[in-house]
Legacy VTK file of the C-alpha trace (Angstrom):
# vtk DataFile Version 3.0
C-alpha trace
ASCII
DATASET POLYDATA
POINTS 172 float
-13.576 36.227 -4.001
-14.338 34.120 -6.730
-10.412 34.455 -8.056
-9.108 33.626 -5.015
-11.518 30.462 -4.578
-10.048 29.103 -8.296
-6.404 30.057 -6.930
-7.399 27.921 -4.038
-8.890 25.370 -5.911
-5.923 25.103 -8.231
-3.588 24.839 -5.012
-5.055 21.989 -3.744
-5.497 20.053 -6.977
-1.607 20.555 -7.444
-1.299 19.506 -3.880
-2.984 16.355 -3.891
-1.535 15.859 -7.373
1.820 16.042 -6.326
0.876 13.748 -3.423
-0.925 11.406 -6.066
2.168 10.618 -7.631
4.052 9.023 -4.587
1.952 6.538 -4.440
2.838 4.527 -7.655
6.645 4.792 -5.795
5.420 3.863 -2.184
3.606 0.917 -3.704
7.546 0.011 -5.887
9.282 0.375 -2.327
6.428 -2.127 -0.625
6.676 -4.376 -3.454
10.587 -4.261 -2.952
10.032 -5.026 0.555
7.302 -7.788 -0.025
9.931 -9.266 -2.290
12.577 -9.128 0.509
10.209 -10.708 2.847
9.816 -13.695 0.516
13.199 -14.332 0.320
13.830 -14.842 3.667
10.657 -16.274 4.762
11.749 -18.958 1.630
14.716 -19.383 2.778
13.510 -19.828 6.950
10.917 -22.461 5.661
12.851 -24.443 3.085
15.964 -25.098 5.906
13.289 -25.862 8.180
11.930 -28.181 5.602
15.297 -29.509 4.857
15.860 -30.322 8.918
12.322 -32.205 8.805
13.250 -34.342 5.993
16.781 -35.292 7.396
14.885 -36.839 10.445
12.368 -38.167 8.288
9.063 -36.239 8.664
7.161 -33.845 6.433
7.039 -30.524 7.601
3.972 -30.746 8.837
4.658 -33.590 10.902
8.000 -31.443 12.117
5.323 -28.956 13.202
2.915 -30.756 14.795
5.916 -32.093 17.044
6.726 -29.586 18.073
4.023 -27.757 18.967
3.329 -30.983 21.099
6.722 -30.985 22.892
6.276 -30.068 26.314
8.853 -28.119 26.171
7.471 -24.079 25.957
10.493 -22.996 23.255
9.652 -26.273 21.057
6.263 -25.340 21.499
6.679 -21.616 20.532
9.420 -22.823 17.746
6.333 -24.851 16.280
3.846 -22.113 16.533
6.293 -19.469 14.955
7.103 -22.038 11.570
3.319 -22.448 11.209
2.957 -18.802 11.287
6.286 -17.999 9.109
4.914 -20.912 6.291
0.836 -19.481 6.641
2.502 -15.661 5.910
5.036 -16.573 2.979
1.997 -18.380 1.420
0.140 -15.235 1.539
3.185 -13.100 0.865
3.809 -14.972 -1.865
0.200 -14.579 -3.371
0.555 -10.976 -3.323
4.272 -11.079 -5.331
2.260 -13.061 -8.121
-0.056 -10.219 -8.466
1.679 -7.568 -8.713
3.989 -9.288 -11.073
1.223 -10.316 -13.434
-0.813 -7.010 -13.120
-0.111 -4.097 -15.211
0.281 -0.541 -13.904
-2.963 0.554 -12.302
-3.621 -2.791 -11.590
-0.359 -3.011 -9.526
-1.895 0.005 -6.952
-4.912 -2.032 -7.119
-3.139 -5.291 -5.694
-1.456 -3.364 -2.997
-4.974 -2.655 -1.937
-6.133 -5.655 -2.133
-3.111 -8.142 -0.715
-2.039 -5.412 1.570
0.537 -6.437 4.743
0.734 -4.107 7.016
3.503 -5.479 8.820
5.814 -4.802 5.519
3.634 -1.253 4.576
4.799 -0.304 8.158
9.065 -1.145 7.235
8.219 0.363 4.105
6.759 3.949 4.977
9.557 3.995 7.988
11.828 4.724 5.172
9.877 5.598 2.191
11.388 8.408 0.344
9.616 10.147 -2.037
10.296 10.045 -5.622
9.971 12.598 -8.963
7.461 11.413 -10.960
8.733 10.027 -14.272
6.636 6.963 -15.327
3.680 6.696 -16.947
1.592 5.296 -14.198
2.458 8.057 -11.793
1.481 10.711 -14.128
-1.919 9.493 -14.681
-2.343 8.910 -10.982
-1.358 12.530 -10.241
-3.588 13.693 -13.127
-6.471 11.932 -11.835
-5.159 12.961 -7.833
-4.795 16.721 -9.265
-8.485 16.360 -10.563
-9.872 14.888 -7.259
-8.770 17.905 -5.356
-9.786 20.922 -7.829
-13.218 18.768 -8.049
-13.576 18.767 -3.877
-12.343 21.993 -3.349
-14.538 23.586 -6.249
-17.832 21.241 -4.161
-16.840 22.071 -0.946
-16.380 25.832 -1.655
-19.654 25.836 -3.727
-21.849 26.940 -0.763
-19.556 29.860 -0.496
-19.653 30.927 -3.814
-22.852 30.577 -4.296
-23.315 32.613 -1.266
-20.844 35.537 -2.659
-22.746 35.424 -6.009
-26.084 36.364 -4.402
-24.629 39.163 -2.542
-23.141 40.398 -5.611
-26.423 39.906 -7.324
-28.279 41.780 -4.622
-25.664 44.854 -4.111
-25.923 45.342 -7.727
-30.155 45.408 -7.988
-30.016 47.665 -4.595
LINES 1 173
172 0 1 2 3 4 5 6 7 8 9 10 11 12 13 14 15 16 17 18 19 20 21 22 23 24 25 26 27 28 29 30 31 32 33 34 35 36 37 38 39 40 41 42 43 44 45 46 47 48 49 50 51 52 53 54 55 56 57 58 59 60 61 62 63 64 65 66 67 68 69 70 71 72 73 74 75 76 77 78 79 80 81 82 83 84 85 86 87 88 89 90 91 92 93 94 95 96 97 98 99 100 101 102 103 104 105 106 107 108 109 110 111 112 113 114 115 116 117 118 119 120 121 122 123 124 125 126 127 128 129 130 131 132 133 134 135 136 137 138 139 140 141 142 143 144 145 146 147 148 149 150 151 152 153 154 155 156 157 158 159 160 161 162 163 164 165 166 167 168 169 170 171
């Protein structure tokens, strides 16, 4: 019993391992994408911006116009350029950490500036990726450890179990 549970315990820590180190290359493929999305959200909102200032009004003013046009697609044109400029400011936030964080601080940023519109595109065609960096060994190292540490706790009742039967087979 008690082989088998280490076998197990080994199995899983490989396991989640090997799953540990796709996630330094799913956060590279969302970063990709996050860049993508900047580009063209840049290049939506600076023609926009362009189009304002050739009729003479900031962008904001453009905006504001629009959304008080009473026509509905002025209205909804308005609506979707405040949206587009309030998401590349935010998509844009989250490029400038990633590209000023180091490694583990990268997986930290995704975390924490997270877009779930462009996680979404990116796991749709996320493939995964042999791990040959740095970074993605020491997160499958420390993903390898987090398994064999909860299998080895959750299995401890058991053992612990087996062990006193054991004990009290070989008193009797």
């Amino acid at each position: 019993m008690e082989l088998l549970l280490r076998r197990l315990a080994l199995a899983v820590g490989l396991a989640c391992g090997l799953i540990g180190t796709q996630a330094p290359e799913f956060a590279q493929q969302y970063r990709q994408r996050l860049a993508g999305a900047v580009d063209e959200l840049s290049r939506i909102v600076s023609t926009f911006d362009a189009e304002a200032r050739a009729k003479d009004l900031s962008p904001d003013q453009a905006i504001h116009r629009l959304e008080g046009n009473g026509d509905p697609l002025a209205q909804e044109r308005g609506r979707d350029m405040a949206g587009d400029k309030a998401r590349l400011a935010r998509l844009e936030e989250a490029l400038a950490a990633y590209t000023s964080a180091g490694p583990v601080r990268r997986l930290i940023a995704t975390v924490e500036t997270f877009d779930a519109s462009t996680a979404r595109r990116a796991w749709a065609d996320f493939q995964p990726a042999v791990p040959t960096t740095l970074e993605s060994l020491a997160v499958g190292v420390f993903a390898w450890a987090l398994g064999w540490l909860a299998t080895h706790l959750t299995l401890w009742p058991a053992r612990r179990s087996a062990m006193q039967r054991r004990a009290g087979v070989v008193r009797a």
